[in-house]
C-alpha positions as CSV (number, residue, x, y, z in Angstrom):
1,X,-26.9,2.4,7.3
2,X,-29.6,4.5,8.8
3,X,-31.5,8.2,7.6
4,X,-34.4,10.2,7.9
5,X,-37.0,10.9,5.9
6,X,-36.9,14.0,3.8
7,X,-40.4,15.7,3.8
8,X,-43.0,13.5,1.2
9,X,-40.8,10.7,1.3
10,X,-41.9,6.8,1.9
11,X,-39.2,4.6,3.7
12,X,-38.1,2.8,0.4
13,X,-37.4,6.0,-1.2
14,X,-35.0,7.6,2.1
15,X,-33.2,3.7,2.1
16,X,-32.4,4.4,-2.1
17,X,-31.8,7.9,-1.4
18,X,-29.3,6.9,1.9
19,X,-27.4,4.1,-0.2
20,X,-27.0,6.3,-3.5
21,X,-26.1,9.4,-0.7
22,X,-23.5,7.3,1.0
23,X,-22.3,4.7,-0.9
24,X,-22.6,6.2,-4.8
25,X,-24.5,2.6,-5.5
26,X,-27.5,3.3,-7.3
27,X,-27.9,-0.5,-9.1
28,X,-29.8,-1.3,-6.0
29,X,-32.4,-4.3,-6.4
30,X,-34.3,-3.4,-2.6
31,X,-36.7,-5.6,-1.0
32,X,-38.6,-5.1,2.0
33,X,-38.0,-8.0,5.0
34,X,-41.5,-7.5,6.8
35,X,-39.7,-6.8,9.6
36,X,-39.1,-3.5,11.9
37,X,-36.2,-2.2,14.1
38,X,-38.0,-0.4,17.2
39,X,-36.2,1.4,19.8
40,X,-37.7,3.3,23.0
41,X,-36.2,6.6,24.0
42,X,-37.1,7.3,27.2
43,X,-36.0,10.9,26.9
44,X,-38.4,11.8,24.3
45,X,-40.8,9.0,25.5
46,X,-41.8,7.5,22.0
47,X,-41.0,4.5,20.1
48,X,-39.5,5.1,17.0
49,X,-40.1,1.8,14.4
50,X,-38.3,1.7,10.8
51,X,-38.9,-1.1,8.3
52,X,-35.9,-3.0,7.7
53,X,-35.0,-3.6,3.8
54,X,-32.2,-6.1,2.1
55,X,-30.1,-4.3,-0.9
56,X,-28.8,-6.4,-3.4
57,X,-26.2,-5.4,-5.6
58,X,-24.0,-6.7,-8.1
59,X,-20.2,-8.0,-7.0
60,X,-18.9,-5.7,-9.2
61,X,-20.3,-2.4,-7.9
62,X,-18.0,0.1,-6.4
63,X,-18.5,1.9,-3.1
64,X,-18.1,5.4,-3.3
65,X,-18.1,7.0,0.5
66,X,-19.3,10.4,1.0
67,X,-17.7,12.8,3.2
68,X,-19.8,11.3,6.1
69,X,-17.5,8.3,6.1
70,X,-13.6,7.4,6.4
71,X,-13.9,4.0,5.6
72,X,-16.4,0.8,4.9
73,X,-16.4,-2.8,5.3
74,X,-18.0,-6.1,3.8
75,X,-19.2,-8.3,7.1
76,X,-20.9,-11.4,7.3
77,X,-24.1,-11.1,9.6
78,X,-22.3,-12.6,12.6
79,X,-19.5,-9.9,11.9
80,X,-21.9,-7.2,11.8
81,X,-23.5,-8.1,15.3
82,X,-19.8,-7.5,16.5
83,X,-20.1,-3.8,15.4
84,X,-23.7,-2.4,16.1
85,X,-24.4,-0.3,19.1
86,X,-28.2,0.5,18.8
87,X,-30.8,-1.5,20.8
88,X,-32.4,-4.2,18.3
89,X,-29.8,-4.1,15.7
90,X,-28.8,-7.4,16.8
91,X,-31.7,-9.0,16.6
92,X,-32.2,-7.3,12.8
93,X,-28.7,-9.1,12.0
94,X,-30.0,-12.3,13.9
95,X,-33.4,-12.8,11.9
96,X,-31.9,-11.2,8.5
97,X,-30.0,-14.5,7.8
98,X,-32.9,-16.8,8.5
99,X,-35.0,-15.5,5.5
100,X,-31.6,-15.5,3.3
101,X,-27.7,-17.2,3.0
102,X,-27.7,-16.8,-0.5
103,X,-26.2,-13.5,-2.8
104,X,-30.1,-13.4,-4.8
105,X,-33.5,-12.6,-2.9
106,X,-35.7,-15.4,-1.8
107,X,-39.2,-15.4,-3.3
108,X,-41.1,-14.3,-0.5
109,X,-38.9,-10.9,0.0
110,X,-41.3,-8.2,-1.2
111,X,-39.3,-6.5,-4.3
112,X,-40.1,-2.7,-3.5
113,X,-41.4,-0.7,-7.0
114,X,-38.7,1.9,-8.1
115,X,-35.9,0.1,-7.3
């Protein structure tokens, strides 16, 4: 899942905003990872770099797709790598797992305020 920021936003506010927008999930515990997806576009010749946050929700929340989707699906990490198409997603998916295998936060994962 991937957005913009909306003017006077921080990142952890679009990543609530995105998930509430896309998914109707608003239980959302969201903690920062301390790491960035960065992509080069050559066309515009700028780097763009996004922090990269972990969502935890309960097993019982329901996904409610907006209009901008047809259709959603629970992967594993390896699953996921299967599906991405941008440059460094995979790597995201790769070092994701590393800090976590479990279905709570670890400790270190920075717990963002507001969420």
């Amino acid at each position: 899942m991937g957005g913009s920021l909306e003017q006077g936003e921080q990142a952890w506010q679009a990543a609530l905003r995105e998930v509430k927008e896309e998914t109707g999930i608003t239980n959302l515990l969201l903690y920062s990872t301390n790491t960035f997806d960065q992509i080069y576009s050559p066309l515009e010749n700028y780097i763009y770099i996004a922090p990269v946050f972990v969502g935890f929700i309960e097993e019982d929340d329901h996904v409610r797709l907006n209009d901008e989707h047809s259709e959603y699906k629970w992967l594993s990490f390896k699953e996921a790598n299967e599906y991405v198409s941008l440059p460094g997603n995979d790597e995201v998916l790769t070092y994701i797992p590393l800090l976590t295998d479990s279905k709570t936060p670890p400790s270190f994962f920075m717990r963002i305020r507001g969420s």
